[in-house]
C-alpha positions as CSV (number, residue, x, y, z in Angstrom):
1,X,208.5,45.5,97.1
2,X,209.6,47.2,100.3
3,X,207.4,50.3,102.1
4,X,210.3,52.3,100.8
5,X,209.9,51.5,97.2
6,X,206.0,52.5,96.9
7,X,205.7,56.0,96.2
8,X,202.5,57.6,97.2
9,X,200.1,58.2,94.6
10,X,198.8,62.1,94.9
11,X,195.9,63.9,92.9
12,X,197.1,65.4,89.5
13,X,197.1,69.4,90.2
14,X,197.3,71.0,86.8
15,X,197.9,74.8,88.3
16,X,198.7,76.3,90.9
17,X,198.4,80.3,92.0
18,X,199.6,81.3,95.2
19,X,202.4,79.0,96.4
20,X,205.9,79.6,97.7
21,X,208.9,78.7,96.3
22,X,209.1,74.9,98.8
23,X,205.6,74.1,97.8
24,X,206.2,74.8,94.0
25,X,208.7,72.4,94.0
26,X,206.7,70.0,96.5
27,X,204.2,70.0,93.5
28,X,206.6,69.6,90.4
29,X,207.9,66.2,92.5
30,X,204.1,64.8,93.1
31,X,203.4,66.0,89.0
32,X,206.1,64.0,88.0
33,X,208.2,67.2,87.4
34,X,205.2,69.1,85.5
35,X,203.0,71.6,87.1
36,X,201.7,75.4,85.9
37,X,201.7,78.7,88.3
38,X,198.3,80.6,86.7
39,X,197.5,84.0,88.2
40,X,195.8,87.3,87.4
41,X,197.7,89.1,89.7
42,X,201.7,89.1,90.6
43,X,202.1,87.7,94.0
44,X,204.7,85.2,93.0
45,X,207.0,87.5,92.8
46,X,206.4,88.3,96.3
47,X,207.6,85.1,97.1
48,X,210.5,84.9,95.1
49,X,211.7,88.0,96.8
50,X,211.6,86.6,100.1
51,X,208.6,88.1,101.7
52,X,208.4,85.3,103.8
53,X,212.1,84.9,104.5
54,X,215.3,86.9,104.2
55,X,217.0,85.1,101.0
56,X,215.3,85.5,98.1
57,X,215.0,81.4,96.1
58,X,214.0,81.7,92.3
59,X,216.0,78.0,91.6
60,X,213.3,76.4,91.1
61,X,211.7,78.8,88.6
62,X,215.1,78.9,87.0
63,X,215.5,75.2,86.6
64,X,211.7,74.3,85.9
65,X,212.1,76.7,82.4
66,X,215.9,75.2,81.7
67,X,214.4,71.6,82.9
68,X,218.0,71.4,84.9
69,X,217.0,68.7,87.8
70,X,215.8,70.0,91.0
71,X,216.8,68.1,94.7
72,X,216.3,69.5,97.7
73,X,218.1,67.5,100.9
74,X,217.0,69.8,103.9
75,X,216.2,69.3,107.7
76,X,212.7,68.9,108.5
77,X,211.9,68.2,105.1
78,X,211.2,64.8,103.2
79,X,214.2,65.0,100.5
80,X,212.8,65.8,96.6
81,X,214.4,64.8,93.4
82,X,213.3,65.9,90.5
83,X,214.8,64.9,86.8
84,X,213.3,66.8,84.8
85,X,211.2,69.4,85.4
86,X,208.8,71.8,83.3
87,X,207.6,74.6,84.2
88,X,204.5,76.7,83.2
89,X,204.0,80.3,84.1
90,X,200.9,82.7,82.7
91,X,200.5,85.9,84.8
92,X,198.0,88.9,83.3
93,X,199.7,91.3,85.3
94,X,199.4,95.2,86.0
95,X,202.2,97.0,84.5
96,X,203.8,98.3,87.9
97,X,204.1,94.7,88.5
98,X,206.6,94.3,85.6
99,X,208.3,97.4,86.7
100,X,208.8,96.5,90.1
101,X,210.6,93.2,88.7
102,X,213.6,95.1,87.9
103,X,214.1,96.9,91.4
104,X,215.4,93.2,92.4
105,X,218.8,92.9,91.2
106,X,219.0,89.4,91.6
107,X,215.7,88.7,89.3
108,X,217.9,90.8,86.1
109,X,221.1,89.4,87.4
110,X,220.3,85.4,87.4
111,X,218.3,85.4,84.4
112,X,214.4,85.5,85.7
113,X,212.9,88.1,83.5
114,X,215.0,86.6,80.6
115,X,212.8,83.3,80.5
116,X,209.3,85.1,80.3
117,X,207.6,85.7,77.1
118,X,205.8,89.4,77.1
119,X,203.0,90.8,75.9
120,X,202.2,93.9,76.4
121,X,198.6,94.7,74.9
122,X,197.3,98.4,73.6
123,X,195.1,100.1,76.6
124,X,191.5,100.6,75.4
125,X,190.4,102.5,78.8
126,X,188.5,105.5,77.8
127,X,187.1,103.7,74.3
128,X,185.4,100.4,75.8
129,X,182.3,99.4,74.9
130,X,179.2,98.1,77.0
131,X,178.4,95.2,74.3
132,X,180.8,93.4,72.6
133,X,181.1,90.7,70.0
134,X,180.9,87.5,72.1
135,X,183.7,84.7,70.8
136,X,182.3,82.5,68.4
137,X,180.7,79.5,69.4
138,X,183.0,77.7,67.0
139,X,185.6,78.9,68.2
140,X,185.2,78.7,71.9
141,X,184.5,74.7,71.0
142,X,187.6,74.2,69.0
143,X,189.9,75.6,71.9
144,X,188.5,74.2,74.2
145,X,188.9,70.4,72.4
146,X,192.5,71.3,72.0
147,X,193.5,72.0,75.1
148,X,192.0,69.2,76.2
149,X,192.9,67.2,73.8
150,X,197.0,68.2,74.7
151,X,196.1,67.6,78.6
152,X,195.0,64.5,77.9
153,X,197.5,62.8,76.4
154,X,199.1,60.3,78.5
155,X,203.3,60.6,78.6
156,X,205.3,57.1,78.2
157,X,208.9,56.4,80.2
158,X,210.6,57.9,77.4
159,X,209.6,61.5,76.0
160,X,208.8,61.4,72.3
161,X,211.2,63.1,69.8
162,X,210.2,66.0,67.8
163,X,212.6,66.8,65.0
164,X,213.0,69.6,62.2
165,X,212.5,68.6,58.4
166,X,215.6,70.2,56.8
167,X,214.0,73.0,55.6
168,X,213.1,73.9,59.0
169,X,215.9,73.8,60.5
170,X,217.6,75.6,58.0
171,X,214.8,78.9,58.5
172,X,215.9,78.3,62.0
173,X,219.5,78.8,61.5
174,X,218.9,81.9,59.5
175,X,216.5,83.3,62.7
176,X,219.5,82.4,64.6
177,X,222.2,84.3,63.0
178,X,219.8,87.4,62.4
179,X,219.3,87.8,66.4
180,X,222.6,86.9,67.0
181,X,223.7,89.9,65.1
182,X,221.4,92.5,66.9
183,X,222.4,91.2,70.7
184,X,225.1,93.7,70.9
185,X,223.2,97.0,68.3
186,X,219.5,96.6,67.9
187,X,218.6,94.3,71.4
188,X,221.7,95.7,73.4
189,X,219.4,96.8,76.0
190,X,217.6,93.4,76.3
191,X,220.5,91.3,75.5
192,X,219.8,88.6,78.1
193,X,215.9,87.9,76.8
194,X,217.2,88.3,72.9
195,X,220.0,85.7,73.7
196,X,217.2,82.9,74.7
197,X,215.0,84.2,71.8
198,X,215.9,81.3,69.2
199,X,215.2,78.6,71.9
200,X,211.5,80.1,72.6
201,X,210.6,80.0,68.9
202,X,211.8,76.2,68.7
203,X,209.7,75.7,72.0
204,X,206.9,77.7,70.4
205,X,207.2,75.0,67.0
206,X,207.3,72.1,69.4
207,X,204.1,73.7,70.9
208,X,202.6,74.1,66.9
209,X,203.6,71.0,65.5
210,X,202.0,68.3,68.8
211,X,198.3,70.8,68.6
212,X,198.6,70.0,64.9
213,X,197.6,66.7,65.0
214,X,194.9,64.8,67.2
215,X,194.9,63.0,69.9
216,X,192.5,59.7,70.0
217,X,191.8,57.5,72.9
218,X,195.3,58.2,73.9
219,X,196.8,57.4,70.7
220,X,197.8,59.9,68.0
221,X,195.2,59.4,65.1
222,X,198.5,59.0,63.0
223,X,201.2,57.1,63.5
224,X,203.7,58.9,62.1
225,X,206.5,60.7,64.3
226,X,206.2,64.4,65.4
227,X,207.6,66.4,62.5
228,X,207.7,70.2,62.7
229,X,208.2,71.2,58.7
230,X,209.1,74.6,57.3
231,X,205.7,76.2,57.4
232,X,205.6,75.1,61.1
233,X,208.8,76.9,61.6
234,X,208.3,79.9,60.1
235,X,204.7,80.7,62.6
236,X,206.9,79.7,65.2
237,X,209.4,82.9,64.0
238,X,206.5,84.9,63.2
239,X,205.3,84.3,66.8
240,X,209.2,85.0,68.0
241,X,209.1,88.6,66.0
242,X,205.7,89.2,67.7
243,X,207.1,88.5,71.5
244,X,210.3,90.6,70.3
245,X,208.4,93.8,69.4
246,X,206.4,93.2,73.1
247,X,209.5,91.9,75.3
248,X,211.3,95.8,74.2
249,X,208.4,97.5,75.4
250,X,208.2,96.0,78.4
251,X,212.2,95.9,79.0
252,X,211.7,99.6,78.8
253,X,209.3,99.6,81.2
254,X,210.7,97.3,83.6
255,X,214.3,99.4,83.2
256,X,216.6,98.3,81.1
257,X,217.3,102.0,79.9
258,X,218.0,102.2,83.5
259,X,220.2,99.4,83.3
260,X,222.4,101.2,80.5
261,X,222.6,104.3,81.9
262,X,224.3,102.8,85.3
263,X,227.2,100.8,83.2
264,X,227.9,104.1,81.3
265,X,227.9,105.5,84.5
266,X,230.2,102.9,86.1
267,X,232.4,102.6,82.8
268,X,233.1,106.9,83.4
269,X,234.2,106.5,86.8
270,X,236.5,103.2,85.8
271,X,238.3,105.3,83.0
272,X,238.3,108.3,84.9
273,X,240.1,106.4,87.8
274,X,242.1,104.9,85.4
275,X,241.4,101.1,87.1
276,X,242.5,98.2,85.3
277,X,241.9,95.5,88.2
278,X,238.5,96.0,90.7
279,X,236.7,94.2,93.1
280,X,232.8,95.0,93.6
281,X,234.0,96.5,97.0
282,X,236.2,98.5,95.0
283,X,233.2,99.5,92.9
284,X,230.7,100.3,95.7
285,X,233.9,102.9,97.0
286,X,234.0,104.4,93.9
287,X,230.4,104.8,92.8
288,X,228.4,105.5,95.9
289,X,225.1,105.7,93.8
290,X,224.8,101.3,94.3
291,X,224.4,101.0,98.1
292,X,224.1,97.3,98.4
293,X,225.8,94.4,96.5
294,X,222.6,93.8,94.5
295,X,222.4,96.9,93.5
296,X,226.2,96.3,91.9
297,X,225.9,92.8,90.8
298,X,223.8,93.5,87.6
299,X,225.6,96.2,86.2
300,X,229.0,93.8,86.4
301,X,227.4,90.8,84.7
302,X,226.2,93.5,82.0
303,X,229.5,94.7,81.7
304,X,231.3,91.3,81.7
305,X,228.7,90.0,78.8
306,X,229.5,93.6,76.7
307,X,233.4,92.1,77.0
308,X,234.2,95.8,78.9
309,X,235.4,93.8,81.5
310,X,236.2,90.0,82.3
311,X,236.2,88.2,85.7
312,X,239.6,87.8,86.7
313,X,240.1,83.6,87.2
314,X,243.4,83.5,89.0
315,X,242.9,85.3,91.9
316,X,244.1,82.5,95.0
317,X,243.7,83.6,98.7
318,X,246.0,84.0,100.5
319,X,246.5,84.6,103.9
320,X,243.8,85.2,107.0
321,X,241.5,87.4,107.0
322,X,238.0,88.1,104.5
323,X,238.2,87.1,101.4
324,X,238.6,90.1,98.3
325,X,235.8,88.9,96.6
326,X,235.8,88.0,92.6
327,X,238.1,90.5,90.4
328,X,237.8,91.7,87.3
329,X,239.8,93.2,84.6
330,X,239.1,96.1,82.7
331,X,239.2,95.8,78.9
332,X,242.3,98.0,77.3
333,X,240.5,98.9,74.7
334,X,238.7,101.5,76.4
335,X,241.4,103.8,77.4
336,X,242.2,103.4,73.9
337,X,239.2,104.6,72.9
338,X,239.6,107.2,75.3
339,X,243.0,108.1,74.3
């Protein structure tokens, strides 16, 4: 075995807090593609934003939820390939935080505040009490054995298969079609988290079924394969409906009403310039509320997943000169609508 070959053996870090983006993915490589970001406060997004640099990177937080492979070839910097990585994040976060998410156009725009799971608990400033119930001792013990007891367990070459009974995946399909029939009424306004909804509650059974059974020794105490059954599924939905109720709230927050009320505003000046073909330069003419290209971006992709307007594919450049820039075409039916 050649120098090469050997790969250097690092200590197992099972968190990490404040980190940029080129160390996070440092530590997914020397996890074997697993690591966690825990923090009480919101700093990460900090870094995502570019804070340090000009371009804002949120790739790797992108790819470690999706668990699309990560390399990284740059100068100065040992090259990092990872296969597939999975990512953990748990912020307890102020509620400004979550608002000032949405002031970054890119976050909405590529997807980031789609992939978090919210929860957005009741205030009780103003009724807290001095004493409180402490958690029960039996309780306290029980959690604490299972997370261990999931941390523990060592993973093989090849990841072990967890599959639906039948009648789980059948509840699963009916989840399915019910959100997919609110995306464009009932969770309109938070379309892009709704639309990744179905694949959080099979996560969430995953999650169910593996602390459902013990681990011993490094062995599962039984044998049998990972089975997530219907009364698995259905927590796993009754979880899903929970994060729904707390993901609108915080949308709201965060500005998604915001969100609306600029693509009605750009959809008014479209019809009322009668446009049929634009460019985002176009746009940025004709609405001079969006002063920067991130500010416009969002609004298009919310438009273009609506089906008001479609990016235009067949565009070729021609000529010298800067290029126009991605087209798109205004859907006819809304001068009908109009009309």
């Amino acid at each position: 075995m050649t120098k090469e070959q050997v790969k250097e053996k690092t200590p197992l870090r099972l968190y990490v807090d404040d980190v940029t983006t080129e160390k996070l993915t440092a530590v997914l490589a020397d996890g074997g593609g697993k690591a966690a970001i825990v923090s009480a406060e919101g700093g990460i997004f900090d870094m995502l934003s570019g804070i340090y640099s000009k371009n804002v990177n949120i790739d790797v937080m992108l790819k470690g939820h999706s668990g699309d492979s990560i390399r990284v070839d740059r100068i100065g910097r040992n090259s990092e390939s990872i296969m597939n990585p999975a990512l953990t994040v748990l912020l307890t976060v102020q509620p400004n935080v979550l608002s000032g998410m949405m002031q970054n156009g890119t976050f909405r725009g590529r997807g980031l505040t789609a992939r978090f799971l919210y929860c957005m608990p009741r205030s009780i400033v103003g009724n807290r009490r001095y004493r409180t119930e402490p958690i029960p001792a039996n309780v306290a013990r029980q959690y604490d054995l299972l997370i261990r007891n999931l941390l523990e367990e060592e993973q093989g070459e090849i990841p072990e298969e967890i599959t639906l009974t039948p009648e789980a995946d059948e509840i699963l399909e009916a989840f399915s079609y019910e959100v997919e029939s609110k995306l464009k009424t009932e969770y309109a306004d938070m379309a892009d988290w709704a639309g990744k909804l179905v694949g959080a509650v099979l996560r969430i059974a995953g999650v169910l079924c593996r602390a459902s059974v013990y681990l011993s020794n490094g062995f599962l105490e039984s044998a049998e394969p990972l089975v997530v059954d219907e009364t698995t599924m259905a927590n796993a939905i009754k979880i899903g409906r929970y994060y729904t109720e707390h993901s609108a709230a915080a949308f709201s927050l965060m500005g998604a009403d915001a969100l609306v009320k600029q693509s009605e505003y750009m959809l008014d000046a479209i019809c009322k310039s009668g446009l049929t073909k634009f460019t985002r330069r176009d746009i940025m003419r004709l609405c001079r509320s969006f002063k920067t290209a991130d500010e416009v971006q969002p609004v298009l992709n919310h438009l273009t997943e609506y089906g008001y307007i479609a990016p235009k594919t067949s565009d070729v450049q021609s000529g010298k000169g800067r290029p126009t820039g991605q087209a798109y075409l205004v859907n006819p039916y809304l001068y009908e609508k109009v009309s």
